[in-house]
VEXNULUM-711972 format. One record per residue: x, y, z of N, C-alpha, C, CB in turn; residue in one letter. Coordinates in steps of 0.001 Angstrom, whole numbers, plus 500000, padded with zeros to 6 digits. Glycine has a CB too. Layout:
! residues N
XYZXYZXYZXYZA
...
***
This chain:
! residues 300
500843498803500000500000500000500000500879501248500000499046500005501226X
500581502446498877501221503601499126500772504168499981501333504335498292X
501723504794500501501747505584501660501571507243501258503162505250502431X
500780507917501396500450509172501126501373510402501761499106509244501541X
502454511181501515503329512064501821503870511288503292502638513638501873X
504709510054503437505431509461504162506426510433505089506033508567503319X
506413510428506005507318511401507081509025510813506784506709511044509131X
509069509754506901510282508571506966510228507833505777510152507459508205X
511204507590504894511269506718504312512879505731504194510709507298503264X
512911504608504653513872503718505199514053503220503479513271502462506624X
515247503645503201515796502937502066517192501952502351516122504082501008X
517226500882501214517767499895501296518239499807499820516966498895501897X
519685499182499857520280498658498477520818497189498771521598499689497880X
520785496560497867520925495246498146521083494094496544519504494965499143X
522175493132496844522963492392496013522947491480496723524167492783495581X
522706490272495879522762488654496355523110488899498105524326487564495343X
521724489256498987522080489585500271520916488965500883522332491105500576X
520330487686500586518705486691500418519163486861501897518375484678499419X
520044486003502479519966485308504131519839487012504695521859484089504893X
520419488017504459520511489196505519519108489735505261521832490427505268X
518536489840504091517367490690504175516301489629505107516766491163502469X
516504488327504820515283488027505473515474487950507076514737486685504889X
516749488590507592516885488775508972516357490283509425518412488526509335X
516833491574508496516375492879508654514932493021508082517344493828507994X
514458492343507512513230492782507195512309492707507763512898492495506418X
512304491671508637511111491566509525510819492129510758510957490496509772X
512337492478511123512704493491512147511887495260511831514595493529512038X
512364495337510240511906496458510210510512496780509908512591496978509531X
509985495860509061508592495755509083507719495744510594508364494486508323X
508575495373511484507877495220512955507300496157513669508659494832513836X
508792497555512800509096498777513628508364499437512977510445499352513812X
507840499565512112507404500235510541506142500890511268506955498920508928X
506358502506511000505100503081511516504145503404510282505414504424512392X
503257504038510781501863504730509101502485505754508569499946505610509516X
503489506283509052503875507312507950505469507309507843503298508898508338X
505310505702507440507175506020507164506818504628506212508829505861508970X
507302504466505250507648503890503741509164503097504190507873505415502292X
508767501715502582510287501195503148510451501162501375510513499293504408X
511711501303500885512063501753499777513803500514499111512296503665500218X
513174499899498262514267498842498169514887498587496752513693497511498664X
516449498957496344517084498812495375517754497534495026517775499671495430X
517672496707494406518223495471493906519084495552492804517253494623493571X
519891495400493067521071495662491247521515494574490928522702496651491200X
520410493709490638520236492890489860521274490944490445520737493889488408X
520778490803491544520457489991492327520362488049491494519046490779492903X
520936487252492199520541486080491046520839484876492617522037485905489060X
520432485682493555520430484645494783518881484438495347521460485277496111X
517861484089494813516721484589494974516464485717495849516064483705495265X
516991486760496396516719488332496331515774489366495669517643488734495951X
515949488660494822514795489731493811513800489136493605515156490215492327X
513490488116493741512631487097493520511373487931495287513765485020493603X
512028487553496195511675487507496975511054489041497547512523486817497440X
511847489891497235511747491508497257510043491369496411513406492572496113X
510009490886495099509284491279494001508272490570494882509671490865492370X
508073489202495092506634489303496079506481490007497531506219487851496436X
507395490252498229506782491444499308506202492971498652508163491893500418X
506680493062497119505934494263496437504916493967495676506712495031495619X
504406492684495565503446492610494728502535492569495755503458491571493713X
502602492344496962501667492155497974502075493115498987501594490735498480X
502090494393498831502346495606498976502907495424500436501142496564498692X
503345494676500674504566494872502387505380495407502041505393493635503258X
506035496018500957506996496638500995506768498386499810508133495385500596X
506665499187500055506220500327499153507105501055498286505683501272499887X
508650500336497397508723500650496364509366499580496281509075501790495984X
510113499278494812510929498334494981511578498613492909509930496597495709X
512630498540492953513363498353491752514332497530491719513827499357491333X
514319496761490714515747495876490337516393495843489027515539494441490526X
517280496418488982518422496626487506519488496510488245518504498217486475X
520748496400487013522043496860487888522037497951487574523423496297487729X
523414498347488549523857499403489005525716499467488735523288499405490538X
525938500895488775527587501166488334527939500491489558528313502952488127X
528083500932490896528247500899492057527722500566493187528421501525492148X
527962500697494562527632501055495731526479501877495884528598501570496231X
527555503146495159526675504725495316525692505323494354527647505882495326X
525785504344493522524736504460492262523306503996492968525207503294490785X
523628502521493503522647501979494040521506503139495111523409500789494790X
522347503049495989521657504692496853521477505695496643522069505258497687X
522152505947495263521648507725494825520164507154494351522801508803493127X
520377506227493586518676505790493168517805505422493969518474504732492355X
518151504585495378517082504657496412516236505977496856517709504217497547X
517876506858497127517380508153497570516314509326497123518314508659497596X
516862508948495409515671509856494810514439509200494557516024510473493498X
514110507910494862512658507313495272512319507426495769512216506573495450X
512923507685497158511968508079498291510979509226498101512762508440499449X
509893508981498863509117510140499214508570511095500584508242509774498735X
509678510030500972509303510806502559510361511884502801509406509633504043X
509583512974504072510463514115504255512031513618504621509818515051505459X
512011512966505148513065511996505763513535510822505226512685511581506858X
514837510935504986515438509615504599516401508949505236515900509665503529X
516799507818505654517288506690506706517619505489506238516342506362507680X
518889505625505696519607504960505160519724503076506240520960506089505015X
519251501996505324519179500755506612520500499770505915517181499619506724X
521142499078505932521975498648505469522095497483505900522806499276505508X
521633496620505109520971494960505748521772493977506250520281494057504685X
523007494471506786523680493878507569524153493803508605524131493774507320X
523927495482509115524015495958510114522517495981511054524628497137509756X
522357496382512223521497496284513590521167497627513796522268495663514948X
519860498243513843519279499216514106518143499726515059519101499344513270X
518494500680516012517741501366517047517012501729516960517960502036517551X
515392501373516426514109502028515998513631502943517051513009501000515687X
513940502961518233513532504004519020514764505296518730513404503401520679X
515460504893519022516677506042518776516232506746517200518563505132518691X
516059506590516437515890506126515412514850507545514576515283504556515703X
513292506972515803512215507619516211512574508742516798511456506925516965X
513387509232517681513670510288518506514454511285517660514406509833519751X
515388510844516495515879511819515523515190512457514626516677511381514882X
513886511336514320512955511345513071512171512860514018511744509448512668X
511832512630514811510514513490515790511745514966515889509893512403518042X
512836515286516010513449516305516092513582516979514871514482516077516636X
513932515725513643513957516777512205512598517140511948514559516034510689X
511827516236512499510572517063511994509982517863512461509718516585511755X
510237518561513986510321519575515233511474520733514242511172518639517102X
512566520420514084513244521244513460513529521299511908514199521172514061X
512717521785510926513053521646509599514087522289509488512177521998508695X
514401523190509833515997524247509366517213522640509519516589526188511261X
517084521723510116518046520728510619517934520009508607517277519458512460X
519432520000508439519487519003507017519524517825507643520838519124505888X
520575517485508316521357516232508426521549515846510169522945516511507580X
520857515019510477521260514611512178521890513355511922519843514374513428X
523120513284513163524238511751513226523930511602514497526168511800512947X
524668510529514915524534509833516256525726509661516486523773508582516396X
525953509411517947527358508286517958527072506860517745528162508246519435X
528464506628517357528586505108516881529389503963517499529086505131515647X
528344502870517277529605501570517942528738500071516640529222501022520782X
530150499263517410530212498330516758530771497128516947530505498668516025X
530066496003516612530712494711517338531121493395516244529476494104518530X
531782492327516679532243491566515543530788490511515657534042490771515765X
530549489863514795529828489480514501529581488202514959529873489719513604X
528822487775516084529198486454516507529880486499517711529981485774515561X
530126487942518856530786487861519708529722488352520788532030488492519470X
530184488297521762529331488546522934528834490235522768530294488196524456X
527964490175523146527480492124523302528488492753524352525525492504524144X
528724492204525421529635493025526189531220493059525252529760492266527871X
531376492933524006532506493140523283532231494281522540532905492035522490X
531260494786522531530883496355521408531649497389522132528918497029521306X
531623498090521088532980499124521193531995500303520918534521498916519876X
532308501547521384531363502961521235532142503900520829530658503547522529X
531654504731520159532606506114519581532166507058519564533081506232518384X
532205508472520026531533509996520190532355510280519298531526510980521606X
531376511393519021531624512347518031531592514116518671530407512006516850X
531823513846520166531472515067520797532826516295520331531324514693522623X
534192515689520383535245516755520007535276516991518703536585516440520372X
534919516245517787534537516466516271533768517281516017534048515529515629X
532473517147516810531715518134516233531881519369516834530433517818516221X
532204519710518116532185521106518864533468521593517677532657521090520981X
534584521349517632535591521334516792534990522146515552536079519865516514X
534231521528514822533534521932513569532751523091513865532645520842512984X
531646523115514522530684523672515200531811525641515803530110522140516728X
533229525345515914533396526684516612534471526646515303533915526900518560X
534560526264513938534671526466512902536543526398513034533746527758512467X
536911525348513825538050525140514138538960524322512688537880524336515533X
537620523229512347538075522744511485536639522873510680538818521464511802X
537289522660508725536276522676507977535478521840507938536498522811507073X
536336520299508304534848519192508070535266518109509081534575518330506182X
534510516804509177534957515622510007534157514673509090534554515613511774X
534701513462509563534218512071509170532878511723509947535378510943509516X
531779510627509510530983509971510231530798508886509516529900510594510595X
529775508082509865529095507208509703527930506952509225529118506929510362X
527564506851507554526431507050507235525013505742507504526767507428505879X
525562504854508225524845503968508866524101504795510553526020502591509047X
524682506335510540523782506365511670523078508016511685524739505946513157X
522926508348510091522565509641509840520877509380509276523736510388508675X
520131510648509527519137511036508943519123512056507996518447511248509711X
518582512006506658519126513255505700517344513772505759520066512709503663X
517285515090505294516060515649504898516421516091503645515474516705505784X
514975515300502428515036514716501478515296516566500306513509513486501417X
515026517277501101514773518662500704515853519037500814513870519479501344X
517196518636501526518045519326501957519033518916500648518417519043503510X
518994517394500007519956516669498872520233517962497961519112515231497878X
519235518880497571519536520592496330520733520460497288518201522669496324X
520924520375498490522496521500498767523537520674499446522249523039499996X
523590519379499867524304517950499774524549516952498729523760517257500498X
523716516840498156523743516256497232523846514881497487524530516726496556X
523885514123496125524293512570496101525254512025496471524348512083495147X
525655510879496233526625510261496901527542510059495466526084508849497840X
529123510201495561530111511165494705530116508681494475532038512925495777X
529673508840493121529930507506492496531336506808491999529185507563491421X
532384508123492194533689507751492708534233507213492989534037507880493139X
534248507493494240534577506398495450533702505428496236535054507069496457X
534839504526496405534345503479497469533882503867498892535423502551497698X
534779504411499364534319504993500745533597506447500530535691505177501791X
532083505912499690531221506637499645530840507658500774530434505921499360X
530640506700501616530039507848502909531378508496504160528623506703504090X
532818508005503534533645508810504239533642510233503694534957508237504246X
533721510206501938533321511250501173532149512361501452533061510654500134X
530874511447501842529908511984502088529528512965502527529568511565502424X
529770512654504026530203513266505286530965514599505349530994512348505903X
532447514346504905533656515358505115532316516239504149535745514940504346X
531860516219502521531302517055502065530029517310502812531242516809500864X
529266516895503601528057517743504468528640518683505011527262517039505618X
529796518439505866530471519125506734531006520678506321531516518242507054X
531677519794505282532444521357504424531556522368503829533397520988502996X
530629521696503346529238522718502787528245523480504178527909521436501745X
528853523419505147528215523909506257526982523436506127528250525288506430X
526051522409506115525337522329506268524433522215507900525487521747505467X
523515522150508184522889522143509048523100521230509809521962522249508793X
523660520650510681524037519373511281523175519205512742525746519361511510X
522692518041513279521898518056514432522903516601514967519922517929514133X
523234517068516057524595515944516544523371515073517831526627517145517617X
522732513605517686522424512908518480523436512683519752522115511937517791X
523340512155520412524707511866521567524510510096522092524487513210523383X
523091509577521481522880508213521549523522507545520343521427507922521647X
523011506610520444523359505050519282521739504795518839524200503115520386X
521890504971517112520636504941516537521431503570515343519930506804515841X
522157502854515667522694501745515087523785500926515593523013502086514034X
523975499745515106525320498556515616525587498175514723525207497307516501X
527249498848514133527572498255513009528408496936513036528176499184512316X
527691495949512347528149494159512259529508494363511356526722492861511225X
530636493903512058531850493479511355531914491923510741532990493670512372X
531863491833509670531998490107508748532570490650507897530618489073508065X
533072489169507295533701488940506281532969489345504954534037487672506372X
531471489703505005530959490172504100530916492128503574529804489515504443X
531200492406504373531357493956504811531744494775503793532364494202505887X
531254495831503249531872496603501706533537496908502649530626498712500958X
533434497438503481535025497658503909535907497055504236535259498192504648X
535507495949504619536455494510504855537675494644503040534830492450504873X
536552494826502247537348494803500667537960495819500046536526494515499626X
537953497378501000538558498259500463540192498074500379538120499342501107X
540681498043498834542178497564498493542748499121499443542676497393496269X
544070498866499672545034500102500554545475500389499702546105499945501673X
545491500703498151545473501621497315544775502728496614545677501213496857X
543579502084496992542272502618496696542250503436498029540985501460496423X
542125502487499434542253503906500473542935504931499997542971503710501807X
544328504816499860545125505915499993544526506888498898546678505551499825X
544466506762497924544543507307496954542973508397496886544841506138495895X
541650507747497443540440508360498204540771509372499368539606507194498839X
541717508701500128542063509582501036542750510768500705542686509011501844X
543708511165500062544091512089499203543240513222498790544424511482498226X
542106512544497505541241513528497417540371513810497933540910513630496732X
539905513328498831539101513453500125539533514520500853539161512281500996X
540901514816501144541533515532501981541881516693501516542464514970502425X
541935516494500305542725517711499036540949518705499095543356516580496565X
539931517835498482538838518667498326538086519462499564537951517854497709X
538255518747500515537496519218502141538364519622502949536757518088503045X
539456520103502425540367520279503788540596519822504849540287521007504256X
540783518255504756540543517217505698541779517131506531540195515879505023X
542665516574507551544121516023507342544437514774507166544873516274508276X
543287513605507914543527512077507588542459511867507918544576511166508206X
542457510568507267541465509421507188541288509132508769542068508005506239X
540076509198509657540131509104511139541001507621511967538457509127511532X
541182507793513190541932506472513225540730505598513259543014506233514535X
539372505552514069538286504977513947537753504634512740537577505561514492X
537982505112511840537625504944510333538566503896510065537807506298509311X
539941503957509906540613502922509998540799501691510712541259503269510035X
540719501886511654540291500945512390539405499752511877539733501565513274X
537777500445511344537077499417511383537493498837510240535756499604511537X
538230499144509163538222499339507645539520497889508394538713501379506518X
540718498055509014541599497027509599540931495670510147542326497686510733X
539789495595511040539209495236511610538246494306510619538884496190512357X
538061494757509568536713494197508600538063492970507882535676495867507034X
538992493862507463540015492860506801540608491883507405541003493407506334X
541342491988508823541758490901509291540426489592509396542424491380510661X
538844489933510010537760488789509720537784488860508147536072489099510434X
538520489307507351538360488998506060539168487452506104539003490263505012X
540579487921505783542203487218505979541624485903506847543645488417507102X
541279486160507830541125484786508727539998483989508538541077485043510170X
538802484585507629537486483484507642537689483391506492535890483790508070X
538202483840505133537771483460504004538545483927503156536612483712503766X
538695482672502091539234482627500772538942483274499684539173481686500415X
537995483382499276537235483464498672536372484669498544536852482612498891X
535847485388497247535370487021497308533721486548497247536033488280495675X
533430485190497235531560485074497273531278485119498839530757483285496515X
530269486016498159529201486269499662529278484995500411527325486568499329X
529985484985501936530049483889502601528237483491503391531414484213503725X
527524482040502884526839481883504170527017481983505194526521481197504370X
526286482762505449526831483104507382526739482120508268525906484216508295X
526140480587508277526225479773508977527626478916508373524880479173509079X
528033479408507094529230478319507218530201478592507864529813477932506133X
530148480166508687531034480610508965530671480435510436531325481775508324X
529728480321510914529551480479512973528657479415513057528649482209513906X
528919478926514038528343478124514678526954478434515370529205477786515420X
526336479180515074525457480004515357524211480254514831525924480812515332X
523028480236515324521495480783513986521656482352513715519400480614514826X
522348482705512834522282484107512177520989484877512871522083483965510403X
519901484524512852518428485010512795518201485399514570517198483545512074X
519027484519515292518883484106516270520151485628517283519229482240516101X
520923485365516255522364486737516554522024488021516911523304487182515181X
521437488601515528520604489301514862520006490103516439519500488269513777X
518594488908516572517814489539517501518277489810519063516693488792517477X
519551489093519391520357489619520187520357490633520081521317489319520219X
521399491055519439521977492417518940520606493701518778522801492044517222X
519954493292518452518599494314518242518489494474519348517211493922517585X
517707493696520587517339493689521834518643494315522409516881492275522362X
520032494432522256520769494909522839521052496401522998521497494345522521X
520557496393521454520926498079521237519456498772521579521506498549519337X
518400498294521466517142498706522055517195499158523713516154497463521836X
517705497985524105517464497837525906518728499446526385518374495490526786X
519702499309525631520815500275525699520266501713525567521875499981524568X
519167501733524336519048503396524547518033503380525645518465504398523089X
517173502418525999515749502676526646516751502937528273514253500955526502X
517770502482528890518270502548529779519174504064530065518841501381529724X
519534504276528743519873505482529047519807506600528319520811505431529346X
518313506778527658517563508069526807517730509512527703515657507714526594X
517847509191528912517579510202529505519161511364529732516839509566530832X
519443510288529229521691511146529856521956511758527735524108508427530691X
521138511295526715521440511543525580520409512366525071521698510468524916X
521659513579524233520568515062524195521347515265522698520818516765525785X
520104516391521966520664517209520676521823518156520807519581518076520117X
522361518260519742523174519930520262523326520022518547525249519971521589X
522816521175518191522417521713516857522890523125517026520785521583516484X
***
C-alpha cells in the first residue's frame, strides 16, 4: 500500500544479500510506523533476492521496489534516495542492527526542526558472533564542537547512523559515484558545505563486522589514493583512526574466515542461527538506549 506524503522513508540497496534481508526485514517491518515507507534497490540479484523483494511488492509489504544493475555502491543509493518520498530519509543497510527508538527520537526532532538538514549519532560496533559486552562505542562530541566553533572545515561519520532531509539533497547532494568509501566522502562534504548538522549523543545503530562487509574489501590503494582527494577537496588532514580501524578490523575477519570474494553463508562461517544473533543484537541496542535516553541530548 502507498503511503500518502510518508514522514520517513527507510531505504535499502541490496545484492545477492537473500539470508541478511530476510533477517532485517522483519525486524523492520515490525518497527514500521503509518507514515514512514520502506524503499528497496536490487542491482540485479541472482540469489533469489529479487525474487523475493518482488513478492513482498506485489503484495504491497513493501512500498517501492526496483531491480536493475547498478555502476556501484553509490549508484545503488543515489537511486534509492531519489525514490523516496518521505520528508526523511534513513539509510538501513541489511547487515548491520538498528535502534528504531533512537531512530524515532531523531525522526521526531527533524521534523520539530526543519531548518536541521542532516542529524548523526554516535557510533559503535561489534564483531559478529561475539558477545554484546565486546561492542565498542565512539563519540563524536570533540569532532563536532571542533567543527561547530569552525576550528576545522569538516569531520568524518558514519552514514549507517545519519538522517538526511530529502529537501536538503539541492544542497548535499548525492553520493560522489567515485569512490568506494562513499560515505567517508559523504560526510567530510556535508560538513564542508556547512550544512545544518543536528549531533544525536545516543546510538541509533550497531555496526556488524563480517567477512561480508563493503570495507572489509577496500584495496590500501584505493584507500590511499580516496584519502588524498578526500583531503585535498574538504580540507581534511587524515582518514580518522576509527575509520581505519574498522576498515583494519573488517580485513583481518576477512584474511582469517575466508578465501574466497563470494558472499560467505553466514552459517558456514559460525556456529550460530544468524536470525537468532541478529535479535540479540537488536534487543541489545534497544534495551541500551531505553536505559539510558535520559543522559542523551541534541546539540544543533
Amino acid at each position: 500500500m502507498e503511503i500518502p506524503n510518508p514522514n520517513l522513508s527507510y531505504v535499502i540497496t541490496t545484492r545477492n544479500r537473500l539470508e541478511y534481508l530476510k533477517i532485517i526485514l522483519p525486524i523492520l517491518l515490525s518497527e514500521l510506523k503509518d507514515d514512514e515507507e520502506i524503499v528497496i534497490v536490487d542491482s540485479g540479484s541472482n540469489d533469489g533476492s529479487k525474487e523475493y523483494l518482488q513478492d513482498l511488492f506485489t503484495r504491497r509489504i513493501i512500498h517501492q521496489f526496483l531491480s536493475e544493475p547498478d555502476k556501484n555502491q553509490a549508484h545503488g543509493w543515489n537511486k534509492a534516495m531519489l525514490l523516496a518520498r518521505g520528508r526523511l530519509i534513513k539509510k538501513i543497510i541489511d547487515d548491520d542492527v538498528f535502534c528504531f527508538s533512537a531512530i524515532r527520537e531523531c525522526k521526531e526532532f527533524m521534523l520539530k526542526n526543519p531548518s536541521v538538514d542532516v542529524c548523526i549519532s554516535n557510533e559503535s560496533s561489534i564483531f559478529y558472533g561475539k558477545d554484546i559486552s565486546t561492542a565498542f562505542f565512539h563519540s563524536h562530541d570533540d569532532k563536532f564542537l571542533s567543527w561547530k566553533r569552525k576550528i576545522t572545515k569538516s569531520f568524518p561519520f558514519s552514514d549507517v547512523h545519519i538522517l538526511i532531509r530529502k529537501n536538503s539533497l539541492s544542497l548535499i547532494g548525492l553520493y560522489n559515484t567515485s569512490f568506494t568509501m562513499m560515505d567517508w566522502e559523504y560526510s567530510l562534504r556535508i560538513t564542508f558545505l556547512q550544512a545544518n548538522l543536528a549531533y544525536y549523543t545516543g546510538y541509533n545503530a550497531l555496526g556488524i563486522l563480517h567477512p561480508a562487509s563493503i570495507s572489509s574489501k577496500v584495496q590500501k590503494q584505493v584507500l590511499k589514493d580516496e584519502e588524498i582527494r578526500g583531503c585535498t577537496m574538504y580540507n581534511y588532514n587524515k582518514i580518522s583512526n576509527w575509520s581505519k580501524l574498522k576498515i583494519f578490523l573488517g580485513k583481518k575477519i576477512l584474511i582469517n574466515r575466508s578465501n574466497t570474494q563470494k558472499l560467505p553463508n553466514l552459517e558456514s562461517f559460525y556456529d550460530l542461527n544468524p536470525t537468532e544473533v541478529y535479535k540479540i543484537y537488536h534487543k541489545f541496542i534497544e534495551d541500551r538506549h531505553s536505559k539510558n535516553k535520559k543522559n542523551y541530548k541534541f546539540h544543533n
